[in-house]
N, C-alpha and C positions, 0 to 999 in steps of 0.2 A: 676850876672855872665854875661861880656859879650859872642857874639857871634860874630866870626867869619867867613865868605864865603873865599871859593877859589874856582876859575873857573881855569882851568890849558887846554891848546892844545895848536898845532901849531900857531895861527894867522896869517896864512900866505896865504891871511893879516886878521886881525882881522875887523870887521864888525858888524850892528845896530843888527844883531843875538844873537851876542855874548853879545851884552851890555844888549840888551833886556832882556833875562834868566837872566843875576845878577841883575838886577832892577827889576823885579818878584822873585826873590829869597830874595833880601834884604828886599823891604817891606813886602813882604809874613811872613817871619823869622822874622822881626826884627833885621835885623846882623848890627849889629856894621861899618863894614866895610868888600869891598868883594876884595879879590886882585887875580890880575889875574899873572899869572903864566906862562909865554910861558916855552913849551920846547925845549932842545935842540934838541932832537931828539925823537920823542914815538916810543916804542919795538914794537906794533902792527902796526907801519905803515911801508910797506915796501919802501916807498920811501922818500929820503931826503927834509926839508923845500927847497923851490925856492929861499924866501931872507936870508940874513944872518944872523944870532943871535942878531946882533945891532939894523939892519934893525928892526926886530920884535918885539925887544925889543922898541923900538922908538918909529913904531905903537901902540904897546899897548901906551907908556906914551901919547902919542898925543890924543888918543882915552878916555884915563881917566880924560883930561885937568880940563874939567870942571863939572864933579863930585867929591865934596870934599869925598864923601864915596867909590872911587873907588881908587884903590891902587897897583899900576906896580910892579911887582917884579922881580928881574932880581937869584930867588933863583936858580933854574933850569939850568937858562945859565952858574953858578959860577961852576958844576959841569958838572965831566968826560959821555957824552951819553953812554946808553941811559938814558932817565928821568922816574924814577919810582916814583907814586904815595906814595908810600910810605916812601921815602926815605923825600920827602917834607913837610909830614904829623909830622912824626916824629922828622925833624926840626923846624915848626912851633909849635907842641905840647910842646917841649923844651922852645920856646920863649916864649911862652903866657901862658904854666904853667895851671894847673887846673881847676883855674876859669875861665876859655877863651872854653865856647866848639866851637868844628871845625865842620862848615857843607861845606861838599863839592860838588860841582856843577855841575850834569853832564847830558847830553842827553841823553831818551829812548833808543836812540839805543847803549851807551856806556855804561847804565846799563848791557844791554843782553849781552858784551862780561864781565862784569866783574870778573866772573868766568875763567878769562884768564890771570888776573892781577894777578902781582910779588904779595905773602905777602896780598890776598883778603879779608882774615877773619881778619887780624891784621888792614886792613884799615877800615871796619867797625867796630869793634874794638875802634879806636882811632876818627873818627868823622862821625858824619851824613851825609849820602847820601840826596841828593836835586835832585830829576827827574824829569825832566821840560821834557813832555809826548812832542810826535813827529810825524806828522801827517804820514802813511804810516807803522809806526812800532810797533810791537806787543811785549810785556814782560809777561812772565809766572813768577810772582811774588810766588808762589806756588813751580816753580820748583829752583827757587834760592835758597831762601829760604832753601829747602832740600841740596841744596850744599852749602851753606853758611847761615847754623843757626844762625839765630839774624839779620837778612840784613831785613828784613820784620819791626823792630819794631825800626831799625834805619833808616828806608827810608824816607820820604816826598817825593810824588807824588804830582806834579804843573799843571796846564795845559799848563801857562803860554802864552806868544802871539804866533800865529803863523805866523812868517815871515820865508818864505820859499828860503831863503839866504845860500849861501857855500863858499866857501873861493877858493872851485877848479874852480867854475862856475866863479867867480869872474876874476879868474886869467886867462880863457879861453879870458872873456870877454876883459878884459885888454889888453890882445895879439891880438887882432885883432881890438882895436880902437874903443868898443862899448860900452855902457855909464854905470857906474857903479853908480853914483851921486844919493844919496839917500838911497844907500843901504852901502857905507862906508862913517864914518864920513868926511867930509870937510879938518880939518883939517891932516886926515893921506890919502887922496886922494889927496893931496898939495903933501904931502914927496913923494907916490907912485909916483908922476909925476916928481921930483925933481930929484929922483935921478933913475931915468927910469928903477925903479922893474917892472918885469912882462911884460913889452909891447916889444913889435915884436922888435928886433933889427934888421937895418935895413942891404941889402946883401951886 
């Protein structure tokens, strides 16, 4: 039976954070392969991506260049926002069919809102949770648990690396001309400049 990751968020833009956690995910797990998932839109965030669906879509492919196990998907953007976890799950489980299990990939702090997701129980349910633990944030694995029976024995807690990176800091940083290099890949810090997402437009 293989095994499959999905890491799924905004990327906007995506960053050595984001690759880090699927590469302590995949070897950790074992996964087959881990595809990352922009969405169009996520229900809990109340404000709009900054670049555009393509844009994003790009970074991740640019970000995944030179991992043959990392895998762009543009499933999320082919549909109406906003992007539910479930809805993706449920078309991946479709594609890959039985023998394929799905572990999906997400930060300590997006465990503690799970209990807020469309359809919670029917996504642990259909694939394994992957918690790559988060330096600053706390999970009552006990109180979930009571609200979502079974989430305990589908979890996998990581420590994974601590690189202390954001996508909003980033895009702070980017606006005012101050150096991001090392902390996004190269080559999606090429496109970032290319096609001048994120920085100060001039008056």
């Amino acid at each position: 039976m293989q095994r499959i990751g999905i890491i799924g968020g905004t990327f906007d833009p995506i960053h050595y954070g984001h690759l880090a956690i699927a590469e302590e995910a995949r070897w950790a797990l074992d996964l087959t392969q881990v595809y990352f998932v922009p969405a169009a839109q996520q229900p809990l965030k109340a404000h709009n991506p900054v670049a555009t669906s393509q844009q994003r879509l790009e970074m991740v492919r640019r970000a995944c260049a030179n991992h043959a196990a990392f895998v762009p998907s543009e499933l999320e953007l082919r549909r109406k926002p906003p992007s539910f976890t479930i809805d993706t799950l449920l078309e991946m489980h479709q594609t890959f069919g039985e023998q394929t299990e799905l572990w999906f990939i997400l930060g300590w702090d997006s465990l503690n809102e799970i209990t807020k997701w469309t359809a919670a129980a029917q996504i642990v349910a259909l694939a394994h949770l992957v918690a790559v633990m988060r330096h600053g944030f706390e999970v009552d694995l006990a109180l979930l648990e009571a609200q979502i029976p079974g989430l305990s024995a589908r979890t996998k807690v990581l420590a994974g690396p601590s690189l202390d990176i954001s996508s909003k800091n980033l895009r702070e940083r980017l606006a005012n001309n101050r150096p991001v290099r090392y902390q996004i890949p190269d080559l999606v810090l090429d496109y970032i400049v290319n096609q001048q997402i994120y920085l100060k437009k001039p008056q």
